[in-house]
Structures are given as structure tokens and as C-alpha cells.
ZADO-1210 file (C-alpha; in nm, 4 decimals, padded with zeros to 6 digits):
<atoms>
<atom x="03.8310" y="-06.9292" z="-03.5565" code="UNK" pos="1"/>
<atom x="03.4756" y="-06.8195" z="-03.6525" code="UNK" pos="2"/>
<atom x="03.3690" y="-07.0350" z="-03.3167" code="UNK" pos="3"/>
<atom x="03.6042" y="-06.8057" z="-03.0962" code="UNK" pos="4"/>
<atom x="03.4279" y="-06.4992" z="-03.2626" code="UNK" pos="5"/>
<atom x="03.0767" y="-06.6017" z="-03.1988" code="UNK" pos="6"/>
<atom x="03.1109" y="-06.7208" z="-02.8846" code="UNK" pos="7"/>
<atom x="03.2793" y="-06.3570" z="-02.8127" code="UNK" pos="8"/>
<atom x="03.0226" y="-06.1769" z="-02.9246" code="UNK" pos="9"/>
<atom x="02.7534" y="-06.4173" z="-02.7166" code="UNK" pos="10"/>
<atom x="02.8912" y="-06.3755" z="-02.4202" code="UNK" pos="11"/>
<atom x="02.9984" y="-05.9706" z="-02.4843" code="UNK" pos="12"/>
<atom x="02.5926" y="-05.9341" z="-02.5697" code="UNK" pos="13"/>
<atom x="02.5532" y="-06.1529" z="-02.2719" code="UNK" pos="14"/>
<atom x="02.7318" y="-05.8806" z="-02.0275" code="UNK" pos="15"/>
<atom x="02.5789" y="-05.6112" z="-02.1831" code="UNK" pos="16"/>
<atom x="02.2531" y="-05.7189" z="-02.0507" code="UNK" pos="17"/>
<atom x="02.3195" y="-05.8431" z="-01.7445" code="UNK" pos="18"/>
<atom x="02.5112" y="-05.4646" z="-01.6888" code="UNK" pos="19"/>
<atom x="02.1984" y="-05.2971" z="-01.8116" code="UNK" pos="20"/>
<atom x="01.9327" y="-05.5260" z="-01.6026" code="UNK" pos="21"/>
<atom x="02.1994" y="-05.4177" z="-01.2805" code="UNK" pos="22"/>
<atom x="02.1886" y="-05.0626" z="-01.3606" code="UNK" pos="23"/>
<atom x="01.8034" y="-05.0640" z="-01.4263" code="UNK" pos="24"/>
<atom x="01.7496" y="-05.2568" z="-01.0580" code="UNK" pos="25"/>
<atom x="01.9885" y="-05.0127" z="-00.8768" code="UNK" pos="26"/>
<atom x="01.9316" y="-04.6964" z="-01.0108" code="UNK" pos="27"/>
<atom x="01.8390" y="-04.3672" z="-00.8190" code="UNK" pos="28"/>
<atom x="01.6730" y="-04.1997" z="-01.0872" code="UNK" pos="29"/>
<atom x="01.3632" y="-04.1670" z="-01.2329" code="UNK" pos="30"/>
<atom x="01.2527" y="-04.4331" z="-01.5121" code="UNK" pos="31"/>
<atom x="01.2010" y="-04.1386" z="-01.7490" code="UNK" pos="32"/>
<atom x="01.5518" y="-03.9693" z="-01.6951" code="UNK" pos="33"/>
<atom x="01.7289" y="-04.3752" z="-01.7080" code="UNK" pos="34"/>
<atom x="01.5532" y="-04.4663" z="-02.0401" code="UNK" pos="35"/>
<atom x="01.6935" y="-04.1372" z="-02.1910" code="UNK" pos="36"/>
<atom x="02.0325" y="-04.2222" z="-02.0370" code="UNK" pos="37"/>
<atom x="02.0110" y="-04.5363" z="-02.1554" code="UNK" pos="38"/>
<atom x="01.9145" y="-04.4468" z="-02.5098" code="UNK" pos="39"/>
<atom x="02.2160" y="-04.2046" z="-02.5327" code="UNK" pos="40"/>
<atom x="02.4840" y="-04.4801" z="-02.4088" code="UNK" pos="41"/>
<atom x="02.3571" y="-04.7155" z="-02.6397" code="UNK" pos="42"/>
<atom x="02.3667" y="-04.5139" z="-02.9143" code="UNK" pos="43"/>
<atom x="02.6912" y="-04.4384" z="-02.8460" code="UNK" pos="44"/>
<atom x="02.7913" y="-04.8239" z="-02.8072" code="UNK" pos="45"/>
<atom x="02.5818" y="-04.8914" z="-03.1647" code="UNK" pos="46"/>
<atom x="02.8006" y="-04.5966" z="-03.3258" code="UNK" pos="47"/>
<atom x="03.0666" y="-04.7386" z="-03.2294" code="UNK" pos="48"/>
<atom x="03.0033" y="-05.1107" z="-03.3122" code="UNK" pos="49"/>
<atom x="02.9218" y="-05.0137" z="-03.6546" code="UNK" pos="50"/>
<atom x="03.2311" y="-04.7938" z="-03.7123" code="UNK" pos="51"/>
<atom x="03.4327" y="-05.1424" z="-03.6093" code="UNK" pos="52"/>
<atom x="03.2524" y="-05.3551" z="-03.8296" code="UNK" pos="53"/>
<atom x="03.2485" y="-05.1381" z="-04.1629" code="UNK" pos="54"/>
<atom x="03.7065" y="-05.0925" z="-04.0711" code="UNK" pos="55"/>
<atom x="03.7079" y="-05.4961" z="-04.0347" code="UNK" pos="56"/>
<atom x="03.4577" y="-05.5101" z="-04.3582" code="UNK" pos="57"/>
<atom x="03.6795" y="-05.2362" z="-04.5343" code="UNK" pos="58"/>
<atom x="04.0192" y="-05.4432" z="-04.4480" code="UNK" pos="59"/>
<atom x="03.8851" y="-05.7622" z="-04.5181" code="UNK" pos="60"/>
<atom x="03.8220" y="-05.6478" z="-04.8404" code="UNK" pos="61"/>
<atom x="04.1330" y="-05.5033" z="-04.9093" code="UNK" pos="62"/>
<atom x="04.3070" y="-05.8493" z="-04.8139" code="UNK" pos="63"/>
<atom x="04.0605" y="-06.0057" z="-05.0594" code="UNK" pos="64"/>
<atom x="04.1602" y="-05.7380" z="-05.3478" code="UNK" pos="65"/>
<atom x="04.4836" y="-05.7509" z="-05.2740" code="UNK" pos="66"/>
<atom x="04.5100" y="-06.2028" z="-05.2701" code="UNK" pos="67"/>
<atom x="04.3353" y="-06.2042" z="-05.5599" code="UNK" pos="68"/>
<atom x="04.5377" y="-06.0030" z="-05.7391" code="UNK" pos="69"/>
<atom x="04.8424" y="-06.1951" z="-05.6068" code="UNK" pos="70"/>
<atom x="04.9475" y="-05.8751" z="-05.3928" code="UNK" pos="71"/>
<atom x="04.9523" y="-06.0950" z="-05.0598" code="UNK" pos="72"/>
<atom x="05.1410" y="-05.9772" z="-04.7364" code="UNK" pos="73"/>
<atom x="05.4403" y="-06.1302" z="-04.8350" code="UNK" pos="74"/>
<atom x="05.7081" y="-05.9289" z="-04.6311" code="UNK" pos="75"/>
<atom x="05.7721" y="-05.6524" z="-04.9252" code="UNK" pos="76"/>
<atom x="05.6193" y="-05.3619" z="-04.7369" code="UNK" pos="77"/>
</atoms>
């Protein structure tokens, strides 16, 4: 399953830059005003990222706690 995941997040990073090499080729707008732009969205994207990771970092850990201590999903809610 780790496979599946890494080739997810090759070709999600992969369409990230082709989107941003498009944008950068047809935009109207000055280079100064599109790198500021472009700053802001990715921010925005990195916040966002992170805020996945650490809730799938904070779950996994709680599965790990919680089969360790023999507490495993076993259907008693």
C-alpha cells in the first residue's frame, strides 16, 4: 500500500508543477504581482498539507496506542 501512496504523491507533485509552469507561461500579469500570487497560494497549499499530515500522524498514533494496549477497533464502539 505504501507503493499506491508514493506514487500518489509523485504524480500529485507532478501536476502541481506542470499547473504552475501553465499558469507562469499564460499569465497576464506582471512577474512581480504572479510571484506574490504565487507565494500566497502556495502557502496556502503548504498550510494545508501540513495540517493533513500532523491529523494522519496524530491518528496513526492513536491506532498504535490504542493496538498496543490491546484496545484495537474491534466493533465495541
Amino acid at each position: 500500500m505504501s507503493d499506491k501512496n508514493s506514487n500518489a504523491w509523485i504524480w500529485a507533485l507532478t501536476g502541481l508543477g506542470v499547473g504552475l509552469a501553465a499558469a507562469l507561461l499564460i499569465t497576464p500579469e506582471k512577474g512581480e504581482v504572479m510571484r506574490e500570487r504565487l507565494k500566497k497560494k502556495a502557502g496556502e497549499k503548504l498550510d494545508g498539507l501540513l495540517e493533513s499530515v500532523e491529523e494522519s500522524l496524530e491518528e496513526a498514533l492513536d491506532n498504535a496506542l490504542k493496538s498496543e494496549k490491546g484496545e484495537g477497533d474491534n466493533g465495541k464502539g
